[in-house]
Structure formats: structure tokens, C-alpha cells
LUMTORDREN-463455 format. One line per field, with one value per residue (C-alpha): residue number from 1; x negated, y, z. Coordinates in steps of 0.001 Angstrom, whole numbers, plus 500000, padded with zeros to 6 digits. Layout:
BEGIN
i	(NUM,...)
x	(X,...)
y	(Y,...)
z	(Z,...)
//
This chain:
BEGIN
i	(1,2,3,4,5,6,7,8,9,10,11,12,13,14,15,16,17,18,19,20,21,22,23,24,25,26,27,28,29,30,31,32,33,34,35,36,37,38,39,40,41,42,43,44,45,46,47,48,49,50,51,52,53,54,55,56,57,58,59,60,61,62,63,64,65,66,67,68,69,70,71,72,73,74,75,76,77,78,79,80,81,82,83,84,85,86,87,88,89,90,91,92,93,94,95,96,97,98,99,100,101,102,103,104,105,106,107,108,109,110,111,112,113,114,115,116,117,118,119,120,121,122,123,124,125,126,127,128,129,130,131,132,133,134,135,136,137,138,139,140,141,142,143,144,145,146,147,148,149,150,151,152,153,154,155,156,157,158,159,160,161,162,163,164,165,166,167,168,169,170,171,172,173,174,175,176,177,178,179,180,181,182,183,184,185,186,187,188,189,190,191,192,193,194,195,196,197,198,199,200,201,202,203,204,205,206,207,208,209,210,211,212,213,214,215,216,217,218,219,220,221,222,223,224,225,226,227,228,229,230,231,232,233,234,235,236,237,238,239,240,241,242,243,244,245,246,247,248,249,250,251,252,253,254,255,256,257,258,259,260,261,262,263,264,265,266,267,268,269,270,271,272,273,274,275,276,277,278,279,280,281,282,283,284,285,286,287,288,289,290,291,292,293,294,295,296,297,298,299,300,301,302,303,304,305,306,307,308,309,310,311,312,313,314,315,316,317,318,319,320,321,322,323,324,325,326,327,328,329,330,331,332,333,334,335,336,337,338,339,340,341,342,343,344,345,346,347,348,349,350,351,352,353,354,355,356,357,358,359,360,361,362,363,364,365,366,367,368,369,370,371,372,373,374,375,376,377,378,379,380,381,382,383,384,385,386,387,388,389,390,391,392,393,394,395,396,397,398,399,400,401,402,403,404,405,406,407,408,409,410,411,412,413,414,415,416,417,418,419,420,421,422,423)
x	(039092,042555,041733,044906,044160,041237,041785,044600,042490,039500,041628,042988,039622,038249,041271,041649,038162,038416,041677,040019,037169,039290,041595,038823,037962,035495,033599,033385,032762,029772,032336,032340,028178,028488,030715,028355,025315,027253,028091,026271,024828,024787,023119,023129,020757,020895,019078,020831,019557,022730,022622,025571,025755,029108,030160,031933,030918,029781,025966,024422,024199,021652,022756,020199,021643,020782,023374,023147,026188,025769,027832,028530,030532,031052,031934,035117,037116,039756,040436,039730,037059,036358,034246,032971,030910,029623,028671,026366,025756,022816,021540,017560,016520,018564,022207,022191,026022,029408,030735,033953,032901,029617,031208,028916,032188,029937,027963,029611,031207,029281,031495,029217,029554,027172,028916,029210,032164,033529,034274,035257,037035,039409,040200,040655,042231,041686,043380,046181,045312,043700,044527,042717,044531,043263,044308,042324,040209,039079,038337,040028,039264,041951,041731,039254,040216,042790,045033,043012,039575,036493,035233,032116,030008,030670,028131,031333,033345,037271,039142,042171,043769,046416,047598,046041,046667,044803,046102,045108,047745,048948,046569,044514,046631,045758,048055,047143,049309,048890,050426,048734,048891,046570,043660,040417,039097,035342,035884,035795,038287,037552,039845,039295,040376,041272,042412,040136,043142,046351,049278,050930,053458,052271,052930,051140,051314,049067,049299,046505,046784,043545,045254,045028,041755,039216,042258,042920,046600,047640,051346,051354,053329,052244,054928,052731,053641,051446,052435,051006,048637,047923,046945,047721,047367,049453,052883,053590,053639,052955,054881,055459,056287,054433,054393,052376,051057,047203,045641,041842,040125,037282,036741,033305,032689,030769,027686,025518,026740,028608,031636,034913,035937,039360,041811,045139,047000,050903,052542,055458,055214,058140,059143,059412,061464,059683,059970,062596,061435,063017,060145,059182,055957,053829,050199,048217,044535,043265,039487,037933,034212,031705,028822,025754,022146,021609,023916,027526,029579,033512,035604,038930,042183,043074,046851,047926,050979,053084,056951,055652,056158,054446,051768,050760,048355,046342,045222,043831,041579,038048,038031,034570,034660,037651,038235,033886,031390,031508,034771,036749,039898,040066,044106,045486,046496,050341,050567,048596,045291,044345,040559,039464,036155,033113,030130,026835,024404,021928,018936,015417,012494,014534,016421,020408,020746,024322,025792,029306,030713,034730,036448,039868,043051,046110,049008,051915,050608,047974,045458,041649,040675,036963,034493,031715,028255,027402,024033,022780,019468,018921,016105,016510,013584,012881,016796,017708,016055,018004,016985,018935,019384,022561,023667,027524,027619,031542,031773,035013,037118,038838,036612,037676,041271,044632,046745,050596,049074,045385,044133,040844,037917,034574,031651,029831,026434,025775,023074,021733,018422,019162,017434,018999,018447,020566,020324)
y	(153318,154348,157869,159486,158765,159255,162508,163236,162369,164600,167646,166785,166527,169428,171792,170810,171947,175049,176022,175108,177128,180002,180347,180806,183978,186166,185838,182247,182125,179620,176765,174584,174832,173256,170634,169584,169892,167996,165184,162091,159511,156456,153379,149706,148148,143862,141748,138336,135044,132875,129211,127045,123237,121579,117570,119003,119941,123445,124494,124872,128889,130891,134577,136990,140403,143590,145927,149675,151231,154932,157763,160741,161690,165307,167119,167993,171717,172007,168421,167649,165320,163808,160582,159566,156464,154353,150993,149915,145825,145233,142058,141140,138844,137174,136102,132403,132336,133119,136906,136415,139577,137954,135994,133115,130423,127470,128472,128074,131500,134081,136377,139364,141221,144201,147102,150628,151583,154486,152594,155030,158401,159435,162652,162083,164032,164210,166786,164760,163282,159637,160115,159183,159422,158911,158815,157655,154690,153475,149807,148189,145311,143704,141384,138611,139399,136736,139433,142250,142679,143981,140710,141963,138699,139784,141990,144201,144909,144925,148316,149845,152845,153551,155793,154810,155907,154246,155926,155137,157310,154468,152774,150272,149809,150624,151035,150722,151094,151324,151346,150020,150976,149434,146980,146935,143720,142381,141567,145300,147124,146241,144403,140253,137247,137223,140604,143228,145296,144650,147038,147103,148146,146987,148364,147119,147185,145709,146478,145137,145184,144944,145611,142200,140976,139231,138969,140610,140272,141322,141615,142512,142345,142563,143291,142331,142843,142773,143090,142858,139399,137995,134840,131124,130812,132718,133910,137152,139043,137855,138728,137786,138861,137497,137956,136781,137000,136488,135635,136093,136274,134668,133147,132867,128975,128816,130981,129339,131949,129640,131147,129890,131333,130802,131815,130959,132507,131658,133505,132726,133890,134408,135414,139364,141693,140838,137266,135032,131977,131357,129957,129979,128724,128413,129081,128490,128780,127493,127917,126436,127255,127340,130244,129744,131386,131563,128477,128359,125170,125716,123628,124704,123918,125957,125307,126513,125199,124042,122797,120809,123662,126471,127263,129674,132377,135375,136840,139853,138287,137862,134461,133585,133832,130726,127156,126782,128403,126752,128681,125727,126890,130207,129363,127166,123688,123243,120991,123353,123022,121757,123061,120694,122562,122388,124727,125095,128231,129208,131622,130276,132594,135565,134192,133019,129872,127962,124918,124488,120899,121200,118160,119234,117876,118365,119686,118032,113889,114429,113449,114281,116825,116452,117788,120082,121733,125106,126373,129527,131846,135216,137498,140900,143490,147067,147944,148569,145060,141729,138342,135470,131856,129898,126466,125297,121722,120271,116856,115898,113250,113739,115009,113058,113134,114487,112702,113585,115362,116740,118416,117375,119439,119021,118355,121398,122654,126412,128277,131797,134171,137153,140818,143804,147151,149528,153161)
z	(255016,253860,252539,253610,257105,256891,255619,257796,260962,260046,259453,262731,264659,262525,263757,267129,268053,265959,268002,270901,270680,269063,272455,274655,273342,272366,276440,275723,271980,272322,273818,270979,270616,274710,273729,271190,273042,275575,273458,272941,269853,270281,267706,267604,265101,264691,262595,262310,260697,260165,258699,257928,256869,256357,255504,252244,248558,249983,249794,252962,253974,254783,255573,256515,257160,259436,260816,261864,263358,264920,265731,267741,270622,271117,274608,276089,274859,277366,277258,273433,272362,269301,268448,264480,263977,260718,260328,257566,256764,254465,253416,254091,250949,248847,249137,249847,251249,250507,252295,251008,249101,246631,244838,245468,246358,246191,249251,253021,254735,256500,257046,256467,254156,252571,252824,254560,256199,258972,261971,264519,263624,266925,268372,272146,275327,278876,279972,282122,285175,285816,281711,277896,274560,271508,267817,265254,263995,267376,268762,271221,273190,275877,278724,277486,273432,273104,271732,270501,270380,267908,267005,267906,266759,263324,261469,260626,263972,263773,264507,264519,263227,266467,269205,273010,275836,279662,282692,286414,288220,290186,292894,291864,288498,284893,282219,278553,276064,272625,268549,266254,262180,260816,261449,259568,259661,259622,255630,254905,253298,249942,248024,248557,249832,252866,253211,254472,255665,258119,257812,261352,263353,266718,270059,272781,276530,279203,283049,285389,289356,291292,294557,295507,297641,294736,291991,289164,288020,284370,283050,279400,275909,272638,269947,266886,263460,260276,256914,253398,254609,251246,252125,251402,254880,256522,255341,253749,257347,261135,263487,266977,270249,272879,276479,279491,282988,283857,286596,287499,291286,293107,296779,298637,300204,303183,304211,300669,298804,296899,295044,293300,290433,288857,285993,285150,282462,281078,277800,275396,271374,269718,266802,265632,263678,260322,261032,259876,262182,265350,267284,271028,271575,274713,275638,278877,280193,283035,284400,287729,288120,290581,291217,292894,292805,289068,288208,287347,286069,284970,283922,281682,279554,276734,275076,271813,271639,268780,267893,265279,262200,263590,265942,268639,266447,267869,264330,266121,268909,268768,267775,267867,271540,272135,270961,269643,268234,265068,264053,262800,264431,263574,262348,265326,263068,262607,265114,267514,270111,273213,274160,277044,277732,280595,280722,282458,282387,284541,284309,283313,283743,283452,280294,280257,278839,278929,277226,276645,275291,273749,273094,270523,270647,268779,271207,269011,268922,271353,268249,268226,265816,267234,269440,269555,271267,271784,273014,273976,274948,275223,276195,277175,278123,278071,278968,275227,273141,273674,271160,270915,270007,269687,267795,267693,266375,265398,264673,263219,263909,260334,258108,254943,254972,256764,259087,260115,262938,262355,259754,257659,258982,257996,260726,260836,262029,262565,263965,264805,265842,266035,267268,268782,269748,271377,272082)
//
């Protein structure tokens, strides 16, 4: 964590509650032993067994890692709250992959790496009406994570040092806006490649309208800008501007209980300050699905768009959760992405299972890139324990060699058990 914030932020926290338990006087000198014994801890331990085989010169992976993260939430003091958290990533065994962080290049990624890190450190306020602000090292997860999420898959969540702020003062409307400093990525902070560590000058605004029967409209813009990406992949800072509307709702169909469930989301990305590019690139999503008794099938279009030099990115989302489990398209290809996706779940003897088949196309030269498989199971009893199975299977169209308008990606097999606990 950058140790002048983190400094900075602690000071804060640390003098905010001694203020506020200094102005309420000697009659009420026990106000800041209530807000404690008011607060709450919270823990989330998950064991993960993560294997990885690629068609390249990479070893196959084997990642076996566990993860604690716990904190503390204290009570309110005349509005004032204040939340700290850790997360800790060991690894169970030997290392048999590459973390980014090892060393060990000639093994595939897992992209967890050992480490111990403070994940949450915010002082908050609720002392306005229909009101929350926080400051600090806090996550922050929008919409469906297109834009900004935790990355929660990931051993080592993604947060963000910023200013937030979520008010309901308006019927059936919620406002969030938000600036972001800095993001802490789920490489760590230590130094590597990629870069464990976004500066940013970001602000953010999202306003969603649930005044409408079943629907759920969103209007929002994100002004992203990071700076200081080494990478070969990405130029020396991203930014964009990007702006959308989104669309979500759901209709009942006859007296079955048969429901239709539907999405439909539009945004432009442009460029920003810090970028000399003069792009404007689209994006749309489009879902259809049906819902009955323990079944639901849905059927979607996801466009990344392109104008043939530069893509539409979302370096911040949760990225596991869009375009295929097997993470190859983590950086939308030059000549961008068009998901065509169809899914099935249902619950079996008290167990979700789904299956989800993505076939990849390039938006510039409509060319394959490939398609893939994703499976899933989990188990959850005793309100706190959940285990899991999941496989994500890629097979490439290109997996030797380039072409004008796809990029070479290897077919890829990855799967996952994992436990987890929460308290």
C-alpha cells in the first residue's frame, strides 16, 4: 500500500473518532467503547486448487493457494465510521505456476500471488440524509463490473484508494459517484510485471432509476484515466471517457410462472485528457433469457468494438466474469470482440450447475478468434460453507500464427475446486 496514504488515512480515521468521542463530553465519555462494541468482523477464508494447460511452450500449472481476508467495522460516532481489512494469499505446497510475482516464467499464469496486503482502510459518514461517504482504500463494484469492480475471482481482490459518495434522496434513484486515485490491483503492490499499482485520476458517476415497473435503467460516465501502466501492452497511460445507458427489467408469461428476462446496454469510449488518440469506439450488450422453476436459458451479444487501431478496453472491470472463463481476452484484440454467447443452469439436488458455450469473433473482419466451454457447480450448506467446481475450455481458431485480423491465441484448458467459508 502506498505508505503516505496509508499513513495519511490512518491519522485520519484515528482522529476523527478521537474528536468524536472528545465532543460528546465528559456524560458520554464511553461513546467511542459503543461504537466499537457496535461494530462488526467479518472473515472470508478460500482454499483454491487452480490448473492450467495451454497449446504453447508453457508448463502446465498447478496453483494451490488459500486466502484469508478479515477486518473490522466499527460503529457509528455522530455519523463517523471507520472500516480496516487485510488480505493474506498463501500458497499450500509447492509453486508449480507462474504469479507473475515467483519468478517461475516457464510455468502458465495464476494470477495469485503470495503475499499480505491491507485491503480496506476507509473512514466513512452517514450523517446526511439517504447519504454514505467514504475515503479511503475501499472496493467498489458497479452495475455488472464492466467498468469497475473487485475482481473478486482472484485470490487478491482489486481496490481502490478514492472518495464515494451513494445517495438515495431522490425516489427510487441512486446516485454514486466517485474519484478514484489509485487502484491496487490483484498482482499486489509489489514491484512486477504487469503493474501491481494504477495511478488515477478517475471520476466516476452512475445514476440508476428503478421507478419503472420490472426495469432497472442506468445512465452513467466514467472519466478514466491511469497513468504510470508499464506495460508492453498497453501504452504509457489509459485514458478514456466513456459513456452509456443500461437497460435491465423482467416480464412474467402466462400463469407457468414463466419469466422473461432482458438487458440491453449502449456506450461510446473516447478518448481522455491524457490521451493523444482521437478514437470513438462503440460497445453494446444484449441478453434475452427465459426463467422457469429452477431452469433458465439466455441467450446474448457482447460488442467490443474497434476502428481497426484501437479497441474498446475496460482495464478496471472484473474481467473474469465477461467474454470466458478461460481469460484469453482479458485485452480486447486490436481489431476488437464480438461474444455471441448462450447459457443454461438449473438446480440439481440443491446444487447450481450452468453451462455457458461462447463462440469469438473479431468485430473489425468478422474473423473467428475461437470458441469456448464453461462449466459450473457449487454446493452451499450450513449458511456460511460454499464448494465449487468449474472448467473453461478455449479452443482456438489461431493458435499457431497471426492473421491481419486475429491474434494467435493458444487453446487453453483451465480448471478449479475450490472451498469457502464465510463469517
Amino acid at each position: 500500500m502506498n505508505t503516505a496514504l496509508k499513513s495519511n488515512t490512518l491519522a485520519w480515521v484515528i482522529r476523527s473518532l478521537i474528536v468524536c468521542g472528545t465532543i460528546v463530553g465528559d456524560a458520554h465519555a464511553d461513546v467511542l467503547t459503543d461504537a466499537l462494541a457496535q461494530g462488526h468482523a467479518y472473515a472470508d477464508l478460500r482454499y483454491r486448487m487452480e490448473s492450467v494447460s495451454q497449446d504453447n511452450s508453457f508448463k502446465d500449472a498447478r496453483a494451490s493457494t488459500a486466502r484469508l481476508q478479515a477486518g473490522y467495522e466499527s460503529g457509528a460516532i455522530d455519523g463517523f465510521f471507520a472500516n480496516a481489512g487485510v488480505q493474506s494469499v498463501g500458497v499450500v505446497g509447492q509453486d508449480f505456476y507462474n504469479s507473475t510475482r515467483n519468478g517461475l516464467s516457464s510455468y502458465a499464469t495464476v494470477a495469485d500471488p503470495a503475499m499480505t496486503e491491507v485491503d480496506q482502510l476507509f473512514l466513512g459518514y452517514r450523517g446526511l440524509p439517504d447519504t454514505q461517504i467514504r475515503y479511503g482504500r475501499q472496493r467498489l463494484q458497479l452495475d455488472n463490473e464492466r467498468y469497475i469492480g473487485n475482481v473478486g475471482w482472484r485470490q487478491i481482490e482489486q481496490t481502490y484508494d478514492a472518495t464515494s459518495m451513494v445517495n438515495q434522496s431522490i425516489p427510487h434513484t441512486t446516485i454514486t459517484a466517485a474519484y478514484l486515485y489509485r487502484v491496487h490491483r490483484v498482482f499486489g503492490d509489489a514491484a512486477g510485471t504487469p503493474p501491481g499499482v494504477f495511478q488515477s485520476r478517475s471520476p466516476l458517476l452512475n445514476i440508476a432509476y428503478t421507478g419503472l415497473a420490472h426495469n432497472k435503467l442506468v445512465a452513467y460516465s466514467y472519466l478514466i484515466d491511469l497513468q504510470n501502466i508499464a506495460s508492453t501492452q498497453l501504452p504509457a497511460y489509459e485514458s478514456t471517457r466513456n459513456n452509456g445507458l443500461r437497460l435491465t427489467g423482467s416480464a412474467g408469461l402466462g400463469s407457468q410462472g414463466l419469466t422473461l428476462n432482458y438487458t440491453a446496454e449502449a456506450a461510446l469510449q473516447s478518448n481522455g485528457l491524457q490521451n493523444p488518440q482521437h478514437d470513438l469506439i462503440h460497445y453494446n450488450h444484449y441478453q434475452l433469457g427465459l426463467k422457469d422453476d429452477g431452469y433458465q436459458w439466455l441467450l446474448a451479444r457482447e460488442q467490443l468494438g474497434s476502428n481497426g487501431q484501437h479497441a474498446f478496453q475496460t482495464p478496471l472491470a472484473t474481467l473474469h466474469a465477461f467474454n470466458g472463463w478461460a481469460d484469453m481476452f482479458l485485452q480486447t484484440p486490436v481489431n476488437g470482440l464480438i461474444d455471441q454467447y448462450t447459457s443454461l443452469s438449473a438446480t440439481i439436488a440443491q446444487a447450481p450447475v450452468s453451462v455457458i458455450y461462447h463462440d469469438f469473433r473479431s468485430d473489425q473482419g468478422d474473423v473467428r478468434y475461437g470458441t469456448e466451454i464453461d462449466t459450473q457447480v457449487t454446493y452451499n450448506f450450513a449458511s456460511h460453507y460454499v464448494v465449487g467446481a468449474a472448467l473453461g475450455a478455449y479452443h482456438s481458431i489461431n493458435t499457431l500464427r497471426a492473421t491481419p485480423y486475429a491474434p494467435a491465441t493458444p487453446s487453453t484448458t483451465k480448471g478449479w475446486i475450490w472451498m469457502e467459508a464465510k463469517i
